[in-house]
TIMAR-996250 format. One record per residue (C-alpha): residue number from 1; z, y, x. Coordinates in nm, 2 decimals, padded with zeros to 4 digits. Layout:
[NUM,[Z,Y,X]],
...
This chain:
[1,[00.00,00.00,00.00]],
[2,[-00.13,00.34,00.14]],
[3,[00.17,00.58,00.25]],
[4,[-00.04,00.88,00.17]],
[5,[00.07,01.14,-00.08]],
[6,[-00.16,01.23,-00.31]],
[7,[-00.24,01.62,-00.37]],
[8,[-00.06,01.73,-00.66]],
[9,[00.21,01.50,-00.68]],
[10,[00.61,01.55,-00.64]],
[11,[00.80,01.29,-00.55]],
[12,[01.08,01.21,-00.83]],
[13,[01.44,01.32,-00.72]],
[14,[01.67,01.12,-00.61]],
[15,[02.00,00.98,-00.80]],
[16,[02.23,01.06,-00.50]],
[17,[02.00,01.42,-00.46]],
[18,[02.28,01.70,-00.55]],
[19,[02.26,01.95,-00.81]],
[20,[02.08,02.26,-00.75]],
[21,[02.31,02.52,-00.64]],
[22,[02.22,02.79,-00.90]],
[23,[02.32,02.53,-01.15]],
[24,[02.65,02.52,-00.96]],
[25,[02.68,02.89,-00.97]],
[26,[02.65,02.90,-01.35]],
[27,[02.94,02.66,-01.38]],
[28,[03.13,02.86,-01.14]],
[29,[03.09,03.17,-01.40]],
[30,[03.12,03.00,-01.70]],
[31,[03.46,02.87,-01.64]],
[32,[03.60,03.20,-01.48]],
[33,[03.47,03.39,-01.81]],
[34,[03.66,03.14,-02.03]],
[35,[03.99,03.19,-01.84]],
[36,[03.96,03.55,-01.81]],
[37,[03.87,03.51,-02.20]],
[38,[04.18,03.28,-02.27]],
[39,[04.42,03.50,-02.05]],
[40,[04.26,03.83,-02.28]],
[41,[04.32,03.66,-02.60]],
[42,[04.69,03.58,-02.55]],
[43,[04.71,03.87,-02.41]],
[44,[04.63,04.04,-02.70]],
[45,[04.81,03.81,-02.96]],
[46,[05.18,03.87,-02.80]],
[47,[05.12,04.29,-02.80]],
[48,[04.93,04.31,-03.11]],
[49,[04.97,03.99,-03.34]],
[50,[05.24,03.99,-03.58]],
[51,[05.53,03.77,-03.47]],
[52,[05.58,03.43,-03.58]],
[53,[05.75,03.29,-03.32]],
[54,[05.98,03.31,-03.05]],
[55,[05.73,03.41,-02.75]],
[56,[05.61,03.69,-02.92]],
[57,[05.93,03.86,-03.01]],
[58,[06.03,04.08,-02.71]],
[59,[06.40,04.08,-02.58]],
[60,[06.45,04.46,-02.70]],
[61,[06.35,04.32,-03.07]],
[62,[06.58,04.04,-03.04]],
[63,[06.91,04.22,-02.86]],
[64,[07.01,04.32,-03.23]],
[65,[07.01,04.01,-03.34]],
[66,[07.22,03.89,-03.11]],
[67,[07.48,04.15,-03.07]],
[68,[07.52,04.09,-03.49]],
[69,[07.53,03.73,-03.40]],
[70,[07.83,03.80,-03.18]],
[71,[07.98,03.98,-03.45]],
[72,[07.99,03.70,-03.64]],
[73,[08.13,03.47,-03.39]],
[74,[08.41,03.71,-03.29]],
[75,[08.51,03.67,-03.69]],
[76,[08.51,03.27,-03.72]],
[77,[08.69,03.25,-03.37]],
[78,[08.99,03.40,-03.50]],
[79,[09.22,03.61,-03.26]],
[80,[09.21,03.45,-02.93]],
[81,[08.85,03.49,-02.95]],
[82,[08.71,03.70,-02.61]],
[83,[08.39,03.82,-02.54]],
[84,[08.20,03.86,-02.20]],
[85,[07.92,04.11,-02.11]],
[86,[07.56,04.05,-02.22]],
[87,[07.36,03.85,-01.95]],
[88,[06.97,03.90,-01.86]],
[89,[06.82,03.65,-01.72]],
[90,[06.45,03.78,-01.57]],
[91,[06.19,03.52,-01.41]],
[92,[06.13,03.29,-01.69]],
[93,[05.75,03.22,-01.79]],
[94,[05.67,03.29,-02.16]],
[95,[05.33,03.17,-02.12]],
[96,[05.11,03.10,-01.74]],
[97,[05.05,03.46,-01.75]],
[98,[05.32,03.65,-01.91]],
[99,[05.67,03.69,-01.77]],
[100,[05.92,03.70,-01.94]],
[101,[06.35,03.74,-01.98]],
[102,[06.63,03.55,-02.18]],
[103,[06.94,03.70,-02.28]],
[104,[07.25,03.57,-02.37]],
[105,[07.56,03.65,-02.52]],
[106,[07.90,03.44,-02.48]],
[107,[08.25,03.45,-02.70]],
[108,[08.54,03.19,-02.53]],
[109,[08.80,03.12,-02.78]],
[110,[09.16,02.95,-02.64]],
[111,[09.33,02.66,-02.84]],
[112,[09.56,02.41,-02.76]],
[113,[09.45,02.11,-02.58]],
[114,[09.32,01.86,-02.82]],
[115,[09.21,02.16,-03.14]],
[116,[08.83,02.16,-02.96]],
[117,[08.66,01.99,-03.22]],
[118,[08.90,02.13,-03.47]],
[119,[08.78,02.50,-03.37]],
[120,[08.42,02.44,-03.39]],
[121,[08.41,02.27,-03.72]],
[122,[08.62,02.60,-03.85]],
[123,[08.38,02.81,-03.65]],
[124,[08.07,02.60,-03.84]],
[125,[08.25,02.63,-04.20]],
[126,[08.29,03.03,-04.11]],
[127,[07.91,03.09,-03.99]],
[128,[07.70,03.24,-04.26]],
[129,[07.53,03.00,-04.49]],
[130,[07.17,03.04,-04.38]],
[131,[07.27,02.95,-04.03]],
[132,[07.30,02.58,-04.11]],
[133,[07.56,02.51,-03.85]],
[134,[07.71,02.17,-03.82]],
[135,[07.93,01.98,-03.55]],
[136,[07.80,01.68,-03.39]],
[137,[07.91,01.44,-03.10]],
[138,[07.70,01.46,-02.82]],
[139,[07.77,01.24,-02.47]],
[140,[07.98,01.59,-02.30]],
[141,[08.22,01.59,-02.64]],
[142,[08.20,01.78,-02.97]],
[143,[07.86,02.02,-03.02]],
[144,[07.81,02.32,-03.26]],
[145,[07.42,02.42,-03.33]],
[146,[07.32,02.70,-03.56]],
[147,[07.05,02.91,-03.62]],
[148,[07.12,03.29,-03.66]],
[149,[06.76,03.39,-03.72]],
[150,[06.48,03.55,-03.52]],
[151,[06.47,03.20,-03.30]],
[152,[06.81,03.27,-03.22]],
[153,[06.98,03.02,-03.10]],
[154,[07.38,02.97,-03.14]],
[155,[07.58,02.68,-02.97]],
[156,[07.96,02.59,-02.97]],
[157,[08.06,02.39,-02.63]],
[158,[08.42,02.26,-02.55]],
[159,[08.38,02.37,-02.16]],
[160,[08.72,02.25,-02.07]],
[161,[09.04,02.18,-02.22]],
[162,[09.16,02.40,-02.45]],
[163,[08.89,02.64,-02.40]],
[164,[08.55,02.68,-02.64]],
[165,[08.23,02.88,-02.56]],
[166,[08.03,03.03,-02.83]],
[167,[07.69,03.13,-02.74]],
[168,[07.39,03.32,-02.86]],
[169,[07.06,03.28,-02.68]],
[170,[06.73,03.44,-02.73]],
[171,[06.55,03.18,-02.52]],
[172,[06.27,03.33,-02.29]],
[173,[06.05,03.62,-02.45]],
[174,[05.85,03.90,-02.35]],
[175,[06.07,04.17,-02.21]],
[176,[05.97,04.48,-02.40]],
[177,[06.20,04.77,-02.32]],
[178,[06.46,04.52,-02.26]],
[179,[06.84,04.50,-02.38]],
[180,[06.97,04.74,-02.48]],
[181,[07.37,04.79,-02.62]],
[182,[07.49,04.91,-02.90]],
[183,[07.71,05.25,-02.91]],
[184,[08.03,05.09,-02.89]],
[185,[08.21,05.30,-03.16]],
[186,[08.59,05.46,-03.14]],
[187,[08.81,05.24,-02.88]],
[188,[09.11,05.09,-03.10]],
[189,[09.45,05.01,-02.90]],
[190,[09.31,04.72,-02.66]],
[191,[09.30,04.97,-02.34]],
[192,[09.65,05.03,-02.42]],
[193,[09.72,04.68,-02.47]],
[194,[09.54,04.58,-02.14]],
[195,[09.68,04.86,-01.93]],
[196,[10.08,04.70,-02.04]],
[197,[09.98,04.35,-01.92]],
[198,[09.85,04.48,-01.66]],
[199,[10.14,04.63,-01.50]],
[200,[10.37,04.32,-01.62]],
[201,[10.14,04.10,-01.40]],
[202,[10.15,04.37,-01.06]],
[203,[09.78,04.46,-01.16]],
[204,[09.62,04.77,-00.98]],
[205,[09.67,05.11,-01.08]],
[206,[09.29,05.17,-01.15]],
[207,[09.11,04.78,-01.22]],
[208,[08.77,04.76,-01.27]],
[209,[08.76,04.73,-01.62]],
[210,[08.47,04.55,-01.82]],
[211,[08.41,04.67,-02.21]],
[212,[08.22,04.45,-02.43]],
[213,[08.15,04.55,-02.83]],
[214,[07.96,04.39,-03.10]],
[215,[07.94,04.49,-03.45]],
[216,[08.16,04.30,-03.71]],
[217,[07.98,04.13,-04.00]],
[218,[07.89,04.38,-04.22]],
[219,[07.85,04.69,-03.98]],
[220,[08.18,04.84,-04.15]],
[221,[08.38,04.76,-03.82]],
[222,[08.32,04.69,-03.45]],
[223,[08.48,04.48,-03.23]],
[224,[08.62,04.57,-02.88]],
[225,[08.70,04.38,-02.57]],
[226,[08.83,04.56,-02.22]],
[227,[08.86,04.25,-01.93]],
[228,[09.02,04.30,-01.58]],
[229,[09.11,04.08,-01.28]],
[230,[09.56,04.08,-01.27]],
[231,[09.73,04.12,-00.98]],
[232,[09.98,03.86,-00.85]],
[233,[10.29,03.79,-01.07]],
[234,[10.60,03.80,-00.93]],
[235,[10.64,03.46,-01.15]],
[236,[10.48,03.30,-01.40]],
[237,[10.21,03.48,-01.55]],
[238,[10.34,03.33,-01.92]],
[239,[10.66,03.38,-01.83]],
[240,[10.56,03.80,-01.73]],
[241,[10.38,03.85,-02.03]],
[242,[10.68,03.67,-02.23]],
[243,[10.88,03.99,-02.33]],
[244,[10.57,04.19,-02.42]],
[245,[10.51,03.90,-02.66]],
[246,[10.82,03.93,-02.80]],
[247,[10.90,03.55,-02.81]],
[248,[10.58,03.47,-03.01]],
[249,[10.30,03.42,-02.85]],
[250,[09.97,03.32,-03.06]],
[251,[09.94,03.06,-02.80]],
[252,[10.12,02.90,-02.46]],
[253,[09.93,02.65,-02.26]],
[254,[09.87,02.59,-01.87]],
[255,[09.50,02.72,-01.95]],
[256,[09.64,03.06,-02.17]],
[257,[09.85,03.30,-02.29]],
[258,[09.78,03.52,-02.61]],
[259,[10.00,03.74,-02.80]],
[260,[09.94,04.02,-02.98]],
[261,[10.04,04.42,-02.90]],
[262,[09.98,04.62,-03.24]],
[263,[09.66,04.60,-03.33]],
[264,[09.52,04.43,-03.04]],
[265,[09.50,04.05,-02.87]],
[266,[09.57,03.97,-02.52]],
[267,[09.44,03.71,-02.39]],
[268,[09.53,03.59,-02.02]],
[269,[09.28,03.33,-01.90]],
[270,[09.56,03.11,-01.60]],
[271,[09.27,02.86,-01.50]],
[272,[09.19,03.18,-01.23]],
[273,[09.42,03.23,-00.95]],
[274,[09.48,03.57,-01.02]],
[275,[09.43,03.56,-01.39]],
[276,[09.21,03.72,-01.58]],
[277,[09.34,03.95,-01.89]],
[278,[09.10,04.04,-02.19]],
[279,[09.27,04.33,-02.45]],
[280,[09.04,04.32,-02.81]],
[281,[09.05,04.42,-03.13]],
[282,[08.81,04.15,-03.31]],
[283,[08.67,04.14,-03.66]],
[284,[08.86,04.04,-04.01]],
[285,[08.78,03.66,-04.07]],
């Protein structure tokens, strides 16, 4: 058979020939449109859209929500309830390219050893209706869920003995223009209160003082928390704080000691070495 090509002809490609490279470029540009398209469109959806859900609700829409949240918490604690600062968590992903922040809001309440479970299940029964909470066992002990709305989240932990943490989490969500607190309303008597344990336990003269507020359920009230690090006792701590609680204290454990001065709670956390001493004024049950 002659090896000569005839004039005219083109030889047939090849199955292991490679594609030509403009038909590589092509696919090159259609798949960077369609993820600069894809990154446009949600884009678009979390500034413009209308939210419904959590993603596209930014933290500064949300704060509100939990700060009433606390409110509410505060009132089914009862009085040894105390609350801590609000915490901003920045650097979570709310979608592969939007950033995002979670904020959280947390209420200990003191019992006596053994009440955990006792307290959440009052805490559930207290929660308003549309929350759905409930009290469960999980494998680390007793667990309180509830929804307060807006895809906030609200959990009841026992974190140790005698000692249960109510939170209120947003979850990770656009930032907006971020937390931001509430006016904290007229101070009731807890600076006061705070100020007398203070000097009972040989605190400083001028402690760095931490207030917390959330509005009570409602809006008619607001509650008020002032927190400060105690100096060393000269003995006990319960045993300092015994005459200011006028032989009844609210409660006297190894983890805390509460009492209450007027208006106001104290509440001295002793699992700290010094212990910490939170003065509020919470909301009506």
């Amino acid at each position: 058979m002659s090896g000569v090509v005839q004039p005219g002809y083109a030889p047939p490609t090849g199955p292991d020939q490679p594609a030509a490279p403009r038909r590589r470029r092509w696919l090159l540009v259609v798949v960077v449109a369609w993820a600069v398209l894809l990154a446009a469109l949600t884009w678009l959806s979390v500034h413009d859209d209308p939210p419904t859900v959590r993603e596209q609700r930014s933290l500064d829409q949300a704060g509100p929500v939990v700060d009433r949240a606390v409110g509410e918490l505060v009132a089914a604690g009862g009085s040894t309830a105390v609350m801590f600062p609000p915490q901003v968590d920045r650097g979570c992903r709310v979608t592969p390219f939007t950033d995002g922040a979670r904020l959280l809001r947390h209420v200990d309440v003191f019992v006596a050893e053994g009440a955990e479970r006792e307290l959440l299940e009052r805490v559930a029964d207290r929660l308003p209706g549309g929350w759905r909470a409930g009290v469960r066992a999980s494998a680390d002990g007793p667990l309180l869920r509830a929804d307060a709305g807006e895809f906030v989240a609200v959990e009841g932990t026992a974190e140790e003995n005698g000692r249960v943490r109510l939170t209120a989490d947003t979850g990770c969500r656009p930032y907006g223009t971020g937390y931001r607190e509430q006016p904290p309303g007229a101070p009731g008597t807890e600076g006061e209160a705070l100020a007398g344990a203070l000097r009972a336990l040989g605190g400083p003269t001028a402690p760095a003082v931490e207030r917390v507020t959330a509005p009570c359920p409602g809006g008619a009230a607001t509650a008020h928390s002032v927190r400060a690090v105690a100096g060393p006792a000269p003995q006990s701590p319960a045993a300092a704080l015994r005459a200011l609680a006028g032989g009844a204290p609210l409660l006297d454990t190894p983890q805390a000691y509460a009492y209450r001065a007027g208006a106001a709670t104290v509440v001295a956390d002793l699992t700290g070495d010094p212990p910490v001493l939170t003065a509020s004024t919470g909301c009506p049950a």
